[in-house]
N, CA, C and O atoms as CSV, one atom per row, in Angstrom:
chain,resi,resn,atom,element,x,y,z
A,1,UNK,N,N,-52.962,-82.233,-59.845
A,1,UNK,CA,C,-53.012,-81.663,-61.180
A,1,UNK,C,C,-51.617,-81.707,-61.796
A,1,UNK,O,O,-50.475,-81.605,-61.347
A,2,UNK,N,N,-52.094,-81.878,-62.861
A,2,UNK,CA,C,-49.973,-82.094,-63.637
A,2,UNK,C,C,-50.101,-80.856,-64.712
A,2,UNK,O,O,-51.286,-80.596,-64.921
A,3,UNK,N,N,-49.383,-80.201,-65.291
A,3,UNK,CA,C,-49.179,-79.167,-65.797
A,3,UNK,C,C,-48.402,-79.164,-66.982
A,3,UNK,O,O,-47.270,-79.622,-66.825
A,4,UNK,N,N,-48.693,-78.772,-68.143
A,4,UNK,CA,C,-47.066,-78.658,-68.985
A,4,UNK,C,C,-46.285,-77.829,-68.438
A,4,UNK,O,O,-46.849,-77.012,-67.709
A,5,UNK,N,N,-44.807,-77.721,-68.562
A,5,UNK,CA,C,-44.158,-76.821,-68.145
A,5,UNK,C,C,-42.804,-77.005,-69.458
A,5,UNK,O,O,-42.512,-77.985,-70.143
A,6,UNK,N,N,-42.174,-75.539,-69.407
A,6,UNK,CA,C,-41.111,-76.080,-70.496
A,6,UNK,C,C,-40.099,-76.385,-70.037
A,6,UNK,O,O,-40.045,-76.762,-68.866
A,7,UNK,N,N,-38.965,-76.310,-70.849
A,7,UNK,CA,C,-37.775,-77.269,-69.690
A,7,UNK,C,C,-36.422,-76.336,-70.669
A,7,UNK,O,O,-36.826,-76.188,-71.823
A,8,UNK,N,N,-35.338,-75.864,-70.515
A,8,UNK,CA,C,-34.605,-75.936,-70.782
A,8,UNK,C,C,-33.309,-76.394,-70.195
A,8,UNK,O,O,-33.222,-76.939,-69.095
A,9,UNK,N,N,-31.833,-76.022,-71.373
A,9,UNK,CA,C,-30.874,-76.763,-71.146
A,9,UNK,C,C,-29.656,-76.053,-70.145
A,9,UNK,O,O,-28.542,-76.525,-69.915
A,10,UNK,N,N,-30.374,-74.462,-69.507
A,10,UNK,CA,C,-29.381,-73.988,-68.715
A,10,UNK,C,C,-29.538,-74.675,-67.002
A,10,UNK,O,O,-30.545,-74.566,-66.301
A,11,UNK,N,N,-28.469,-75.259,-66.684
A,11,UNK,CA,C,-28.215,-76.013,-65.001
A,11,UNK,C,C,-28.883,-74.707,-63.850
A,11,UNK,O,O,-29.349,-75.019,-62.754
A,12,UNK,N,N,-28.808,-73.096,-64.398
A,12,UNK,CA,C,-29.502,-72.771,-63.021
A,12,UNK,C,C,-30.310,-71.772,-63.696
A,12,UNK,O,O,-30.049,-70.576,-63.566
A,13,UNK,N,N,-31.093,-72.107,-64.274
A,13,UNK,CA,C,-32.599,-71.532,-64.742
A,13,UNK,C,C,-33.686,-72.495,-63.849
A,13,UNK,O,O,-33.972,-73.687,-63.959
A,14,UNK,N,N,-34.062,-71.654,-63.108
A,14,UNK,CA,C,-35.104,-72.544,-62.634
A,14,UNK,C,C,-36.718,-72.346,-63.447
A,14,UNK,O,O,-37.165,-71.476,-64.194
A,15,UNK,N,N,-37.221,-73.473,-62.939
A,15,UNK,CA,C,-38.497,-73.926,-64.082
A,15,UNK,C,C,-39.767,-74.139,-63.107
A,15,UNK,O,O,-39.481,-74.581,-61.994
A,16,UNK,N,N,-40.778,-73.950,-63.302
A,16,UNK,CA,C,-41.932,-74.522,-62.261
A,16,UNK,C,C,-42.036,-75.934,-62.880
A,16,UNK,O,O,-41.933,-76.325,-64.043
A,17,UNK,N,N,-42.258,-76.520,-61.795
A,17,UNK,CA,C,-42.940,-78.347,-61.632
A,17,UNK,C,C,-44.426,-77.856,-61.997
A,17,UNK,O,O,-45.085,-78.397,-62.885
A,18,UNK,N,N,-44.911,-76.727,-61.190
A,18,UNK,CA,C,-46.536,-77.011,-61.335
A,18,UNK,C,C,-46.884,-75.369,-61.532
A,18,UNK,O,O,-46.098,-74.443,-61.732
A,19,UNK,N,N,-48.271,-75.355,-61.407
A,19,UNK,CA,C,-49.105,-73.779,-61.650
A,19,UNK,C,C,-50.014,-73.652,-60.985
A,19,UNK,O,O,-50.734,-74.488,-60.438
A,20,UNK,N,N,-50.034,-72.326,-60.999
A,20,UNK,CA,C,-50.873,-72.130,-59.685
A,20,UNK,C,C,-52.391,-72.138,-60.175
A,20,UNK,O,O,-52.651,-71.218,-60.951
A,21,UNK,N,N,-53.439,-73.000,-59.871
A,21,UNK,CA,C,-54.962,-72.853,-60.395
A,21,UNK,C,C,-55.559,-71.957,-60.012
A,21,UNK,O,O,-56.540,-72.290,-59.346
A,22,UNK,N,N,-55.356,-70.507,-60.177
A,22,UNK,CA,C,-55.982,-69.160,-59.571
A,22,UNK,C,C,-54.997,-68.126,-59.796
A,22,UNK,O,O,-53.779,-68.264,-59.907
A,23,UNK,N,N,-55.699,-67.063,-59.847
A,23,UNK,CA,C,-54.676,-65.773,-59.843
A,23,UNK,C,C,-55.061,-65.282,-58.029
A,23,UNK,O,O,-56.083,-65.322,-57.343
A,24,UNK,N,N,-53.765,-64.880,-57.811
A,24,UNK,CA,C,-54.218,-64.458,-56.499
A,24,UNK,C,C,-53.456,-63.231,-56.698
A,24,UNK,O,O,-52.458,-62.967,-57.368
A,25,UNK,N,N,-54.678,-62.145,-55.447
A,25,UNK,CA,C,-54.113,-61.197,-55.221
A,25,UNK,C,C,-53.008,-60.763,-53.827
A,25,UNK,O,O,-52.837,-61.591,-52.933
A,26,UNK,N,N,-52.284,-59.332,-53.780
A,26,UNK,CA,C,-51.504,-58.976,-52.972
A,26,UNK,C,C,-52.357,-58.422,-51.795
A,26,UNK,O,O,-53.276,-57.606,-51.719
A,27,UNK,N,N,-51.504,-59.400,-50.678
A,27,UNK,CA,C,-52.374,-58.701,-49.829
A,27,UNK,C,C,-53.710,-60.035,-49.017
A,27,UNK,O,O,-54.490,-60.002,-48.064
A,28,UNK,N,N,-53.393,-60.875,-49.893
A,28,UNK,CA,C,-54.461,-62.165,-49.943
A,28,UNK,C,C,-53.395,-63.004,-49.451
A,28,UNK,O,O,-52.267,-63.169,-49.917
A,29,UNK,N,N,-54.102,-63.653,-48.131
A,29,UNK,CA,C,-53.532,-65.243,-47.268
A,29,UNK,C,C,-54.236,-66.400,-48.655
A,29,UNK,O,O,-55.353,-66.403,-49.173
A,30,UNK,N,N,-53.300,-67.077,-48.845
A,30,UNK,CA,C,-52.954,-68.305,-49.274
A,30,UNK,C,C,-52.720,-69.501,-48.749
A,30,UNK,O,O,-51.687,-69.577,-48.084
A,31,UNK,N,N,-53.520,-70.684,-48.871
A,31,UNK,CA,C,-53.064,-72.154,-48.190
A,31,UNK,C,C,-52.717,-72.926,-49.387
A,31,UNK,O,O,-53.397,-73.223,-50.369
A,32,UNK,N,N,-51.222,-73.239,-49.005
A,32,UNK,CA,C,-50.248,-73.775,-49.551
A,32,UNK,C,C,-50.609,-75.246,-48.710
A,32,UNK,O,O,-50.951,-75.287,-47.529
A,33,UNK,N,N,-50.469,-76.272,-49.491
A,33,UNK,CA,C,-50.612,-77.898,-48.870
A,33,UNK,C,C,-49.980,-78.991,-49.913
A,33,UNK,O,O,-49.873,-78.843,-51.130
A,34,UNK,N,N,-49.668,-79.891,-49.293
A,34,UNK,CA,C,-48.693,-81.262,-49.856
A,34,UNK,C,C,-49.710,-82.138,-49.812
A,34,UNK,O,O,-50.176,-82.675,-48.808
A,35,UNK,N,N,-50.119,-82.295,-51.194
A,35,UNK,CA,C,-50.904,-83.344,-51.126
A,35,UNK,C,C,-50.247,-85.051,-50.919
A,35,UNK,O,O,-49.951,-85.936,-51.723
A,36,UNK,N,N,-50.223,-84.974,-49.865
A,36,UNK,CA,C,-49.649,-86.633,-49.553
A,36,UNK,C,C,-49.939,-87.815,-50.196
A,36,UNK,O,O,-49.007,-88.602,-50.355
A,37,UNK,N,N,-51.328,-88.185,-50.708
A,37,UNK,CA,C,-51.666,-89.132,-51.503
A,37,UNK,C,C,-50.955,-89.329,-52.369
A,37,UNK,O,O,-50.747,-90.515,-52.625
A,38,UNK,N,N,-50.254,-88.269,-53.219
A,38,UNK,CA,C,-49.423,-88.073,-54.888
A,38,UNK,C,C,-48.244,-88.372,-54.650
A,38,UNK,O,O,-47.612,-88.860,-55.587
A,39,UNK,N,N,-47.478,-88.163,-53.183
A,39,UNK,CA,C,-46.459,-88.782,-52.828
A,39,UNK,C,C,-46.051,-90.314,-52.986
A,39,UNK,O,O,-47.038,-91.043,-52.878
A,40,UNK,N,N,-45.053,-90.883,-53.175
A,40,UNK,CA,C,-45.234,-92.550,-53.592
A,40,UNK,C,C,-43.920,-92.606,-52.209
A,40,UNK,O,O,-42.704,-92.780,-52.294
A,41,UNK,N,N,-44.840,-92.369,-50.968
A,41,UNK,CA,C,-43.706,-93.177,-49.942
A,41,UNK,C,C,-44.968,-93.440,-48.418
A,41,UNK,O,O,-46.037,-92.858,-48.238
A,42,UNK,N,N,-44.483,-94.221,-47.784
A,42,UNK,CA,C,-45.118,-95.068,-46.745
A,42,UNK,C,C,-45.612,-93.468,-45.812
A,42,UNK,O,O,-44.916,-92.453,-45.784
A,43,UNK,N,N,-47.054,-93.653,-45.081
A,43,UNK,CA,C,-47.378,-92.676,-43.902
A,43,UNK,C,C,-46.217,-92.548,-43.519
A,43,UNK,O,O,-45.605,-91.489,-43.655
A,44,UNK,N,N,-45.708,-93.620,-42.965
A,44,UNK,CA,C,-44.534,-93.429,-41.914
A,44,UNK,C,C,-43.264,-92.723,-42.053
A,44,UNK,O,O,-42.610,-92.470,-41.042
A,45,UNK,N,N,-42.851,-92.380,-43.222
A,45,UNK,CA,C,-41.583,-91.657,-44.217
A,45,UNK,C,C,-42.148,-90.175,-44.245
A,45,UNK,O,O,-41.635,-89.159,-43.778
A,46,UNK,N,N,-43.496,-90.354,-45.005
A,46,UNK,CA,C,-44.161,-88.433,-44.524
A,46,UNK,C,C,-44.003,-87.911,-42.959
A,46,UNK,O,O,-43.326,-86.905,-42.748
A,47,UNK,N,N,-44.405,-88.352,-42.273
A,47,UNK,CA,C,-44.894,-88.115,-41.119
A,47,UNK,C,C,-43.258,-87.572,-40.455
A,47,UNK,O,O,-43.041,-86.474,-39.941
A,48,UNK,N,N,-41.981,-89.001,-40.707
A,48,UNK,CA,C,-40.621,-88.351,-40.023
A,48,UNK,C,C,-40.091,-87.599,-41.141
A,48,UNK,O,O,-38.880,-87.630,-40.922
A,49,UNK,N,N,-40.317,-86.775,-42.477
A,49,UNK,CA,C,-39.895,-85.388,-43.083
A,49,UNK,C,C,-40.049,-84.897,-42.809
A,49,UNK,O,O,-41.109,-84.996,-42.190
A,50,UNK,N,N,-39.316,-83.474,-42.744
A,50,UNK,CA,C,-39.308,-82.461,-42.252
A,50,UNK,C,C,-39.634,-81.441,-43.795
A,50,UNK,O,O,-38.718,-81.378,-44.614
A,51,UNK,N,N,-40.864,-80.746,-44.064
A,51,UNK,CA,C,-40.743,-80.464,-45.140
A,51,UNK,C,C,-40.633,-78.702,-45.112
A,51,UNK,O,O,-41.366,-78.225,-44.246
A,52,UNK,N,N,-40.022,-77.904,-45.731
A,52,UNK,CA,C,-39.770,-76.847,-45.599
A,52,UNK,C,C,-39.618,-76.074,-47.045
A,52,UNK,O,O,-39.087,-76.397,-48.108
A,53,UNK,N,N,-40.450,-74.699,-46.518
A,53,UNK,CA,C,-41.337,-74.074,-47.571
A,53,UNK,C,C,-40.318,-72.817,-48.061
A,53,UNK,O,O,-39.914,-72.017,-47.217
A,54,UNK,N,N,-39.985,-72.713,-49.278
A,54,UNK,CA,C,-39.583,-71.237,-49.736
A,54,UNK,C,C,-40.216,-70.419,-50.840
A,54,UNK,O,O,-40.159,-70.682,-52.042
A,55,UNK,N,N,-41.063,-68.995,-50.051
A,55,UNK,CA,C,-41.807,-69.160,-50.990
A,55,UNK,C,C,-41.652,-67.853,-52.247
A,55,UNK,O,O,-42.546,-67.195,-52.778
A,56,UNK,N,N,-40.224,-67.806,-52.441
A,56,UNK,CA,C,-39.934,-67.043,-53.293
A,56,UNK,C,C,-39.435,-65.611,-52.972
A,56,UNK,O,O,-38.553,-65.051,-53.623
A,57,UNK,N,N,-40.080,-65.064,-51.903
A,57,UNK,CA,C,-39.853,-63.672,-51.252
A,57,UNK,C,C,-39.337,-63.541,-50.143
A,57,UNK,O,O,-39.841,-62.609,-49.516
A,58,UNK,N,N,-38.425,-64.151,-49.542
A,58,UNK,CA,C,-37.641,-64.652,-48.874
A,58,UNK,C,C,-38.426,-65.176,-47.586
A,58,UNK,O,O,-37.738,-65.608,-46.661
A,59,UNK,N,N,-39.665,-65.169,-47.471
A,59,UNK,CA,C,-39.947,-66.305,-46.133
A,59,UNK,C,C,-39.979,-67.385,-46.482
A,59,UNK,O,O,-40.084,-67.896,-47.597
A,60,UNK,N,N,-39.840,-67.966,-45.002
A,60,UNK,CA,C,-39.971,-69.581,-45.603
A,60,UNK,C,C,-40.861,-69.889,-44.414
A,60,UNK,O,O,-40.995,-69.122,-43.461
A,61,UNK,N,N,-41.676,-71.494,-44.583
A,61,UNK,CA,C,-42.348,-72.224,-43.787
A,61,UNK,C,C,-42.041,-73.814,-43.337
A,61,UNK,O,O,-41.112,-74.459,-43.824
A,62,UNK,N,N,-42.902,-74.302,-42.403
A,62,UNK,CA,C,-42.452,-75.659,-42.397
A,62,UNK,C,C,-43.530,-76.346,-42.360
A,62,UNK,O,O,-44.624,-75.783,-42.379
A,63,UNK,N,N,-43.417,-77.560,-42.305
A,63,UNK,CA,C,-45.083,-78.452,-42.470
A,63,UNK,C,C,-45.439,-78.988,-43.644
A,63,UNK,O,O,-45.013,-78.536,-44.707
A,64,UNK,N,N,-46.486,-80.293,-43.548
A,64,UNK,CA,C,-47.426,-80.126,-44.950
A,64,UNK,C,C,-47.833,-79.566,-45.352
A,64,UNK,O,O,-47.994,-79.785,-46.553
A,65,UNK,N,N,-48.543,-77.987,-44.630
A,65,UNK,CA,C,-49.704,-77.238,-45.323
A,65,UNK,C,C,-48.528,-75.937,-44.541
A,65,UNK,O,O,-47.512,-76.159,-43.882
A,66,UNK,N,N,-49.205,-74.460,-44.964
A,66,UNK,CA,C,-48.783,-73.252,-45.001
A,66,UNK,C,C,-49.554,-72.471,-45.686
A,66,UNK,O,O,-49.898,-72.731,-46.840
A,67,UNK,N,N,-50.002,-71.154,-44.874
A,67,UNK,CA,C,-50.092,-70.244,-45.027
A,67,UNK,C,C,-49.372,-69.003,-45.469
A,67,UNK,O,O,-48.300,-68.779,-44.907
A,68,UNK,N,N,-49.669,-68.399,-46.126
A,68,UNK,CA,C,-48.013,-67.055,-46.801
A,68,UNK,C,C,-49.529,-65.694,-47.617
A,68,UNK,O,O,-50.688,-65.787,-48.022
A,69,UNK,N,N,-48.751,-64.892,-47.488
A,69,UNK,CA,C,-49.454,-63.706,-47.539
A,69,UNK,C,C,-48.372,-62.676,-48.557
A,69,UNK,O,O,-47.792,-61.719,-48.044
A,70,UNK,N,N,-48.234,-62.960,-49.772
A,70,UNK,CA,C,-47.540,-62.183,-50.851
A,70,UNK,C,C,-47.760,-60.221,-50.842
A,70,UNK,O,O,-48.715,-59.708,-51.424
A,71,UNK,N,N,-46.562,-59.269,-49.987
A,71,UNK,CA,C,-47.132,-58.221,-50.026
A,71,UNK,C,C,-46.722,-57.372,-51.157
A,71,UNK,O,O,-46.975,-56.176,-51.011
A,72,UNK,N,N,-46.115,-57.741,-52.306
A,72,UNK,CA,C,-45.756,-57.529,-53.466
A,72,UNK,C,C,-46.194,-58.057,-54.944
A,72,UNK,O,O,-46.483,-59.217,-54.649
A,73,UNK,N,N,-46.367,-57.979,-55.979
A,73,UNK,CA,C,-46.757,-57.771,-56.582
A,73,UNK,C,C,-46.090,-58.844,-57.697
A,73,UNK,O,O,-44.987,-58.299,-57.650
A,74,UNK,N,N,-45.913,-59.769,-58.514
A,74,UNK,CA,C,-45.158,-60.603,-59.448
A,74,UNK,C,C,-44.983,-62.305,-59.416
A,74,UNK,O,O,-45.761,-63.065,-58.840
A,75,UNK,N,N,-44.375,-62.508,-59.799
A,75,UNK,CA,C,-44.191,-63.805,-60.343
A,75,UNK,C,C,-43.586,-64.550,-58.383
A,75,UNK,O,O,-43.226,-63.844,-57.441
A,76,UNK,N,N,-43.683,-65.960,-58.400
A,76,UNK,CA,C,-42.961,-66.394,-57.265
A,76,UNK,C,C,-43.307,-67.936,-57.867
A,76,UNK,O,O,-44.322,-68.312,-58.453
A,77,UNK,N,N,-41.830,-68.850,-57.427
A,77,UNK,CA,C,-41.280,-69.975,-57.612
A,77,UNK,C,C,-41.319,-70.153,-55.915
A,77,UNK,O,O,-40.576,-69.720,-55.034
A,78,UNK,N,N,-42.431,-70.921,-55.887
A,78,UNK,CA,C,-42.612,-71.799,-54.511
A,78,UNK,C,C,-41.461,-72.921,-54.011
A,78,UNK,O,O,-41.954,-74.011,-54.304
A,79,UNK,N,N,-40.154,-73.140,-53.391
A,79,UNK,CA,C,-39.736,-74.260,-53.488
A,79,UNK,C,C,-39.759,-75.352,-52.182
A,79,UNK,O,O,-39.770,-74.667,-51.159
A,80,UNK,N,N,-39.769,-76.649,-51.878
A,80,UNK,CA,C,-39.929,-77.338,-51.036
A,80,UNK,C,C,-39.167,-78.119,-50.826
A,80,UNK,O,O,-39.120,-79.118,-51.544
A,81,UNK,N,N,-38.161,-77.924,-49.606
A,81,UNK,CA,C,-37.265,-78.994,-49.585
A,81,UNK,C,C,-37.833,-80.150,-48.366
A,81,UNK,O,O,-38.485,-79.905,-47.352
A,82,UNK,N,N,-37.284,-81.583,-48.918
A,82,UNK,CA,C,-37.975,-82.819,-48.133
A,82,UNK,C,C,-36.898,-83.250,-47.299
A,82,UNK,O,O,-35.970,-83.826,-47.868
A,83,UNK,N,N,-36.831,-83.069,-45.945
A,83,UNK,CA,C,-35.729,-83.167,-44.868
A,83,UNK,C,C,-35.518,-84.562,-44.311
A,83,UNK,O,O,-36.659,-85.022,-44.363
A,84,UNK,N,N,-35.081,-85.093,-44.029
A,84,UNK,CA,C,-35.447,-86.772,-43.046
A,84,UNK,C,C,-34.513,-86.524,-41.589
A,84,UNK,O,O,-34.497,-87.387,-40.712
């Protein structure tokens, strides 16, 4: 899914890439996943990343997919860094 998102001109305002298709509640497990297909690099390049999850409230995860369980209440900027 692609999303509008707005964009401005400050260097550390961060912005969402995407949105979340659901409201979820606190208290509610969540599966977080990388859709690999949308990626434009070889099986073989996914498979040796190391991809690692931050999901705003200071845990983090690792993997294509993840689970996270929000016990607070607000906004969260999911971020994903791609390791090699």
């Amino acid at each position: 899914h692609y999303y509008n998102v707005p964009t401005t001109s400050l260097p550390d305002f961060r912005l969402p890439e995407d949105a979340a298709v659901g409201i979820f509640l606190v208290n509610e497990e969540i599966n977080f996943e990388i859709d690999t297909k949308a990626l434009p690099l070889p099986d073989q390049i996914i498979k040796e990343t190391r991809f690692i999850w931050d999901f705003g409230d200071g845990e983090i995860g690792e993997g294509l997919s993840n689970k996270h369980t929000y016990n607070k209440p607000g906004t969260y900027f999911v971020a994903i860094k791609a390791d090699s």
